[in-house]
C-alpha positions as CSV (number, residue, x, y, z in Angstrom):
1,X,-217.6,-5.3,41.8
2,X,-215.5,-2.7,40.3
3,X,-212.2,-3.0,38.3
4,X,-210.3,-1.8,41.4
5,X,-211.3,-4.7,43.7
6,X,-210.8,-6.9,40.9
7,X,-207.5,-5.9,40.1
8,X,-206.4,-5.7,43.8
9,X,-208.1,-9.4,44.6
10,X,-205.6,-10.4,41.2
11,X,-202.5,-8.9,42.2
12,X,-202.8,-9.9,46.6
13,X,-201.7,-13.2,45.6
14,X,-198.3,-12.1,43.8
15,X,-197.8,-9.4,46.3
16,X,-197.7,-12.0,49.1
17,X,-195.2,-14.0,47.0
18,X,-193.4,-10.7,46.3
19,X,-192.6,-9.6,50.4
20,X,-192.4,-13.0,51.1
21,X,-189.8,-14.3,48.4
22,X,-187.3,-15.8,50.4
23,X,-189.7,-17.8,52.2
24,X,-191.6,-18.8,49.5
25,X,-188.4,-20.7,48.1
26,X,-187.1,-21.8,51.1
27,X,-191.2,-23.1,51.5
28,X,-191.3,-24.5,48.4
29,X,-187.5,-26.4,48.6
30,X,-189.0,-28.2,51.6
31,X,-190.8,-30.6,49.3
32,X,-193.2,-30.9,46.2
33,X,-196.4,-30.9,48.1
34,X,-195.7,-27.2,49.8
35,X,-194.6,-25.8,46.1
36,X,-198.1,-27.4,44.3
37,X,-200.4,-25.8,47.4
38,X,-198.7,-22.4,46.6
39,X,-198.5,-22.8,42.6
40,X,-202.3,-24.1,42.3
41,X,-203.4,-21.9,45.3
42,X,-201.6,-18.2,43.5
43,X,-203.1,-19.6,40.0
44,X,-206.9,-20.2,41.4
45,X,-207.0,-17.0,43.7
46,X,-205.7,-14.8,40.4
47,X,-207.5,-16.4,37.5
48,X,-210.8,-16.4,39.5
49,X,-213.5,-14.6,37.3
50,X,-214.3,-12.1,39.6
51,X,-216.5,-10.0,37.4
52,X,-219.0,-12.7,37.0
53,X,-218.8,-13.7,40.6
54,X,-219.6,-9.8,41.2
55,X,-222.6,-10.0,39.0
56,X,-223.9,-13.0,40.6
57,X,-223.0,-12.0,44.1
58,X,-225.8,-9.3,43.6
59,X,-226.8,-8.7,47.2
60,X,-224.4,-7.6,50.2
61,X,-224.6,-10.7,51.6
62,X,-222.6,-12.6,48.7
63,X,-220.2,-10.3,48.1
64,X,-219.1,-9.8,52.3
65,X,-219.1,-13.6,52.3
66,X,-217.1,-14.1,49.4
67,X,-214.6,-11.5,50.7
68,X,-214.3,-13.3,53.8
69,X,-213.5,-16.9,52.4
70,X,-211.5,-15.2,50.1
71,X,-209.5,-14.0,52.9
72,X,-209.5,-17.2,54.6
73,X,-208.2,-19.3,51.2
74,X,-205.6,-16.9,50.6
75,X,-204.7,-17.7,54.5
76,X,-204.4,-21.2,54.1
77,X,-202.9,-21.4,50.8
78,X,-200.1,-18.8,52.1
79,X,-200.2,-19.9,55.8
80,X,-196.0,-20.8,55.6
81,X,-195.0,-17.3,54.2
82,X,-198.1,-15.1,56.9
83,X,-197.4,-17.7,59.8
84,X,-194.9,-15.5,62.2
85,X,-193.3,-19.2,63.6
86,X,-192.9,-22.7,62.5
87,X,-196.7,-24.1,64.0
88,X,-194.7,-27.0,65.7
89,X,-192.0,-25.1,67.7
90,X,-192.4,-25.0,71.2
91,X,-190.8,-22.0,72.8
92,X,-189.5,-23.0,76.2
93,X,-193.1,-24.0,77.8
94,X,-191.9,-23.7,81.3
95,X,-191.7,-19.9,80.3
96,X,-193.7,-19.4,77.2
97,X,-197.1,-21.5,78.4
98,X,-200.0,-19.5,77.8
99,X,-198.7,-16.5,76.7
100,X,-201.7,-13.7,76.4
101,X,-202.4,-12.0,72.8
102,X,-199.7,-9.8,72.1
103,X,-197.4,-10.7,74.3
104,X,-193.4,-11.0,73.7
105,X,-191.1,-13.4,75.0
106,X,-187.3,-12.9,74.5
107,X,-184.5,-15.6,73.6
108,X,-181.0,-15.0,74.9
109,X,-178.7,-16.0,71.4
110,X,-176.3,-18.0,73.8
111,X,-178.0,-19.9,75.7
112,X,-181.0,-20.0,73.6
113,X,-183.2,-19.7,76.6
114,X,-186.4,-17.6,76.8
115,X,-187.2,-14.6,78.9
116,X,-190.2,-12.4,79.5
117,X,-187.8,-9.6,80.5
118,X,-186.1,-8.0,77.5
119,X,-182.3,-7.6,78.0
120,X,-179.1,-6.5,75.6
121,X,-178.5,-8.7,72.4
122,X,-182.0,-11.0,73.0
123,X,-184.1,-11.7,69.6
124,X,-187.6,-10.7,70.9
125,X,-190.1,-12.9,69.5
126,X,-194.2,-11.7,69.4
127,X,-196.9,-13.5,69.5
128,X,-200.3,-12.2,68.0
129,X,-202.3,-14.2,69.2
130,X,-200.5,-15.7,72.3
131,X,-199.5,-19.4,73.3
132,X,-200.6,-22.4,73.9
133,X,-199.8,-25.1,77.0
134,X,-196.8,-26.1,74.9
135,X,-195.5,-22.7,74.0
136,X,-196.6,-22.8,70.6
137,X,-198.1,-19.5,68.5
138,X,-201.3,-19.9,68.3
139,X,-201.7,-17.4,65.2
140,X,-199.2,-19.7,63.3
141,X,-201.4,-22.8,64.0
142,X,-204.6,-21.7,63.2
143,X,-203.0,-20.4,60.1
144,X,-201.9,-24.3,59.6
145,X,-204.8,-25.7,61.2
146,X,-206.8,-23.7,58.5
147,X,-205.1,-25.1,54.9
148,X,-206.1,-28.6,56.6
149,X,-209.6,-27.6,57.6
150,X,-210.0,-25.6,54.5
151,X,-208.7,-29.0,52.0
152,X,-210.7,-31.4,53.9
153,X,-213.6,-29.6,53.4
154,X,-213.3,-28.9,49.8
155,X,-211.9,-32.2,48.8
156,X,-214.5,-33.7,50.8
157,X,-217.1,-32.3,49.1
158,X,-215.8,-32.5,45.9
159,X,-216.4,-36.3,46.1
160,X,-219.4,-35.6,47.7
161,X,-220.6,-34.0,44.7
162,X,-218.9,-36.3,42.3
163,X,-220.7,-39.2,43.7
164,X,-223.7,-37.5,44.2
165,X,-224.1,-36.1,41.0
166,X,-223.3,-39.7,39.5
167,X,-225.6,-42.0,41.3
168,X,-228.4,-39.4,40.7
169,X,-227.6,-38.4,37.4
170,X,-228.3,-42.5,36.5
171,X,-231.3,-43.4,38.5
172,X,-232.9,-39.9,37.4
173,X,-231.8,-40.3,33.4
174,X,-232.4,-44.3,32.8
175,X,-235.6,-44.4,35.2
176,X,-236.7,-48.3,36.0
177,X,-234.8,-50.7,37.5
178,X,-231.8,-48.3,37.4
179,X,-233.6,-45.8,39.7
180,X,-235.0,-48.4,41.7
181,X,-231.7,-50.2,42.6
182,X,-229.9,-47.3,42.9
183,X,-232.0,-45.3,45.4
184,X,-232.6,-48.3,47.2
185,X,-229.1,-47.7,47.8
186,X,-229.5,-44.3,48.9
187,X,-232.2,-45.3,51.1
188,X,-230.6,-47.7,52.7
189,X,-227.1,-45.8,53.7
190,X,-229.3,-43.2,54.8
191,X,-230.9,-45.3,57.4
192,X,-227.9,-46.0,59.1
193,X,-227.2,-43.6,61.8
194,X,-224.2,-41.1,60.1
195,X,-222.6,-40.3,63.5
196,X,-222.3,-43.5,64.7
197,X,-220.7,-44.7,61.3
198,X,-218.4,-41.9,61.1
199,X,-217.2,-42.5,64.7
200,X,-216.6,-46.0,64.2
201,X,-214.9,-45.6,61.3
202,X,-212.6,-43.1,62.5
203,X,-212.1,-45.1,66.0
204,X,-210.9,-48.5,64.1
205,X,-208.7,-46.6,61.6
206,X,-207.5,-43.8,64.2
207,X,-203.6,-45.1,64.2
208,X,-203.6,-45.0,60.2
209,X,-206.0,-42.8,59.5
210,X,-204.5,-40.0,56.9
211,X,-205.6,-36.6,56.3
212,X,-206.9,-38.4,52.8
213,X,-208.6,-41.1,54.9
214,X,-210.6,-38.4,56.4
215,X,-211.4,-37.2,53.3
216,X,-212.7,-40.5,51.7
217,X,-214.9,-40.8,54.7
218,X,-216.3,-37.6,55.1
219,X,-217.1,-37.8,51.2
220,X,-218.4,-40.9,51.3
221,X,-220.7,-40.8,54.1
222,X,-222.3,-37.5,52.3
223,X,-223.1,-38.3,49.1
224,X,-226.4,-39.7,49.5
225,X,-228.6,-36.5,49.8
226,X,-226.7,-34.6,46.4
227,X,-228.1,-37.7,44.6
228,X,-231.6,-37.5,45.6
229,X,-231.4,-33.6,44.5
230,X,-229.6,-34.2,41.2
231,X,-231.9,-37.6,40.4
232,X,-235.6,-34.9,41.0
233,X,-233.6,-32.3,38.7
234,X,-232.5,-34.8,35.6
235,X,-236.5,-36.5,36.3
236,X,-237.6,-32.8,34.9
237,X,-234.7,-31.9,32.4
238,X,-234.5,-35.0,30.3
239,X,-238.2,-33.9,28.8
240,X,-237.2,-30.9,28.1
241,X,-237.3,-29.9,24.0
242,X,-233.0,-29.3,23.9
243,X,-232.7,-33.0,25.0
244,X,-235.5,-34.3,23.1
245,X,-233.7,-32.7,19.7
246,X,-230.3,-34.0,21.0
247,X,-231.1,-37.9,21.2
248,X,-233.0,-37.4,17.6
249,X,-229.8,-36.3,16.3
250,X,-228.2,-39.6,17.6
251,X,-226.5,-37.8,20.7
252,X,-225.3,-40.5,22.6
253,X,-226.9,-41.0,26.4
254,X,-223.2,-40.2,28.1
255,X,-223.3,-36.9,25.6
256,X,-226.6,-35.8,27.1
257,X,-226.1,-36.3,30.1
258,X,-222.4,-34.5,30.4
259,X,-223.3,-31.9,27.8
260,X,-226.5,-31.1,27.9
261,X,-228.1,-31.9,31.6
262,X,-225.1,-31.5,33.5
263,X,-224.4,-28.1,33.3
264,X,-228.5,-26.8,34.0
265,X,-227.0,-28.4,37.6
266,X,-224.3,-26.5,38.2
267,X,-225.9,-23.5,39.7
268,X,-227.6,-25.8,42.3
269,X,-225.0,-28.0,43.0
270,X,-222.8,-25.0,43.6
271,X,-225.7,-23.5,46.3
272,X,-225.1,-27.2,47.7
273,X,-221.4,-27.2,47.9
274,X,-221.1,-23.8,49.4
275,X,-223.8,-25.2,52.2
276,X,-222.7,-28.1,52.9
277,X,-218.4,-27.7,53.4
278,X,-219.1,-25.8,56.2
279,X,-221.0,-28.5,57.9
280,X,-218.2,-30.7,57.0
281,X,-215.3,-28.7,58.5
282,X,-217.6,-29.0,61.9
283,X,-217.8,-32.6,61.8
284,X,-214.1,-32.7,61.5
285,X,-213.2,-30.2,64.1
286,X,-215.9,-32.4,66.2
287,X,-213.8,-35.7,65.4
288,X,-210.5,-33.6,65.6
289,X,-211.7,-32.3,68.9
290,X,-212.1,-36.1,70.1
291,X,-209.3,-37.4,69.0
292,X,-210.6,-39.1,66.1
293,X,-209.3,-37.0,63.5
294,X,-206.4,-35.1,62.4
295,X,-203.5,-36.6,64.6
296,X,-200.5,-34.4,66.0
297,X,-198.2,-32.7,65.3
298,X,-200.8,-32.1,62.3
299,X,-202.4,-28.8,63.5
300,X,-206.5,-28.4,62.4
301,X,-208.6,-26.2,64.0
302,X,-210.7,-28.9,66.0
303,X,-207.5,-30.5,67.6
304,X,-206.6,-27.2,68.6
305,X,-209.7,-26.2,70.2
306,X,-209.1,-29.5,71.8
307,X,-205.9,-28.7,73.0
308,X,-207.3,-25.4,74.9
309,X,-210.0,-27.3,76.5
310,X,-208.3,-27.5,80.1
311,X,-207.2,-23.7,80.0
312,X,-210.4,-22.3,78.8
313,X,-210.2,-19.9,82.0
314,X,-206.7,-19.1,82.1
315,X,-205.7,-19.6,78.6
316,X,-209.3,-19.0,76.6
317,X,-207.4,-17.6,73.3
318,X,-206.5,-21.0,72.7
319,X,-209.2,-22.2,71.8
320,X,-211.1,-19.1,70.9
321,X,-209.3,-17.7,67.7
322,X,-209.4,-21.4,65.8
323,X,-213.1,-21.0,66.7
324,X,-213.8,-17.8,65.7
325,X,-211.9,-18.8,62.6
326,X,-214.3,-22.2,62.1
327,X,-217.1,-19.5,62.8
328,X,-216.1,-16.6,59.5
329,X,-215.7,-19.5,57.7
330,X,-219.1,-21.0,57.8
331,X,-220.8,-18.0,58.0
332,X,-219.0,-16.7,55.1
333,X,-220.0,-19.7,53.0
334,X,-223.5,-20.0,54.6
335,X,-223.6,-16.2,53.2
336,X,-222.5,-17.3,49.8
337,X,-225.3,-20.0,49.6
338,X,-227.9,-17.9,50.5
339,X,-226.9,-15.3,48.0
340,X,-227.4,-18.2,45.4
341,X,-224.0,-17.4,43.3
342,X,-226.8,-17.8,40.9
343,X,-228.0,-15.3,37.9
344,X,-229.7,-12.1,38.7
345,X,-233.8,-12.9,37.5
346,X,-234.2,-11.0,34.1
């Protein structure tokens, strides 16, 4: 990747923050969580270390699919300051419902009432990609419905891999009794049928259930399969010579294990994590999509697929732009785990 794409991947964040200044404040007044999504988000996207994903990222594949979930980050974390109208407003439904891409509705600043017909004085408002049954912009909610996509799948396999990475990293390191209880474990949560725990889950705690809740579910119905991989990785590493020299200078087994065997996993794990949140932000949008997940006003892009579902002749944008969004987004990280964001063979 060459110093000019680096440097212009760097500097997009600022430049967002830069055109959209007054927003920005205004986003981040509105409450602590807002200002922490666009701090962290601008300090990940710029501090990346592009160069060495470039290197990694050898074939075309890697580097088009990074590009694209780069573009689709950057669209979440900045989704207040790109989003052209608040995701929850609905603009007069009787006359704004299903509004086609690029269409334009105008408000009268008296009576606040919206026309199709532009006349003297009106504030015309566009929207890119249309509207839904409720008048709403549709461009503005899958820009929402993405940052909540987008974190559920990345928190959710975070603890996915957290867990994983745990329960494996024991049973494969301590062998015995350990191993044997422990994937018993495994064995036995991966007998019950996934689906049906998930949707019963989800149906008892639907009233209550949090964008966190979803979350802690999705993470910990997931975990099992990371620690069968990590426990057959550590099985091989811990008779390997650097660990062998590392307990006979009295390296304690939490030492090892952190310092020395958990970081020959992180390219696989990584391969794992760029597979695998892409299946999770589909069985989201599928419990979204029945009701079972993210719960209005809340925008993700399986309730909004949902809420397109009785239009899909005369209103098919609806649903079709948060699916075509779901659809970049796990191709582009199917793309990145195929590329294996490993190092090039030497």
């Amino acid at each position: 990747m060459g110093n000019r794409w680096i440097w212009a991947l760097r500097a997009a964040p600022f430049l967002i923050l830069l055109v959209n200044g007054r927003t920005a404040l205004a986003v981040a007044r509105s409450g602590w969580g807002q200002a922490l999504v666009l701090v962290l988000g601008t300090a990940l996207l710029a501090a990346l270390p592009y160069a060495r994903l470039g290197r990694h990222l050898g074939g075309w594949e890697g580097r088009v699919g990074g590009l694209v979930f780069w573009a689709l980050t950057a669209g979440a974390v900045y989704a207040p300051l790109l989003a052209p109208h608040d995701p929850n407003a609905q603009h007069q439904p009787a006359v704004c419902r299903y509004l086609s891409p690029f269409s334009s509705a105008w408000q009268d600043p008296v009576t606040e009432r919206f026309s199709l017909e532009p006349s003297p004085g009106a504030e015309r408002f566009l929207f890119p990609l249309g509207t839904d049954g409720y008048g709403r912009c549709v461009l503005s909610r899958v820009l929402a419905g993405g940052r909540v996509s987008l974190a559920i799948g990345l928190l959710s396999v975070l603890l996915t891999l957290a867990l994983g990475a745990f329960v494996g990293g024991l049973a494969g390191y301590y062998g015995g009794w350990v191993d044997a209880v422990l994937m018993r474990l495994v064995d036995t949560l991966l007998a019950f049928p996934r689906l049906f725990l998930l949707l019963m889950l989800a149906g008892i705690l639907e009233k209550h259930l949090s964008i966190l809740g979803i979350v802690l579910i999705l993470g910990a119905l997931s975990w099992m399969e990371v620690a069968r991989l990590v426990r057959g990785q550590v099985l091989s590493l811990k008779e390997r010579d650097f660990v062998t020299a590392a307990r006979a200078i009295g390296a304690s087994d939490a030492r090892i294990l952190a310092r020395h065997i958990l970081p020959h996993l992180a390219g696989i794990l990584l391969i794992d994590a760029t597979l695998r949140i892409g299946g999770i932000i589909l069985t989201e949008a599928a419990l979204s999509f029945l009701g079972l997940g993210v719960q209005p006003p809340n925008a993700s892009w399986g309730n909004i697929i949902a809420d397109g579902k009785e239009a899909l002749t005369d209103g098919w944008w609806v649903s079709a732009f948060p699916g075509l969004a779901m659809l970049l987004t796990v191709f582009s990280l199917y793309l990145l785990g195929e590329s294996g964001l490993r190092r090039p063979e030497r």
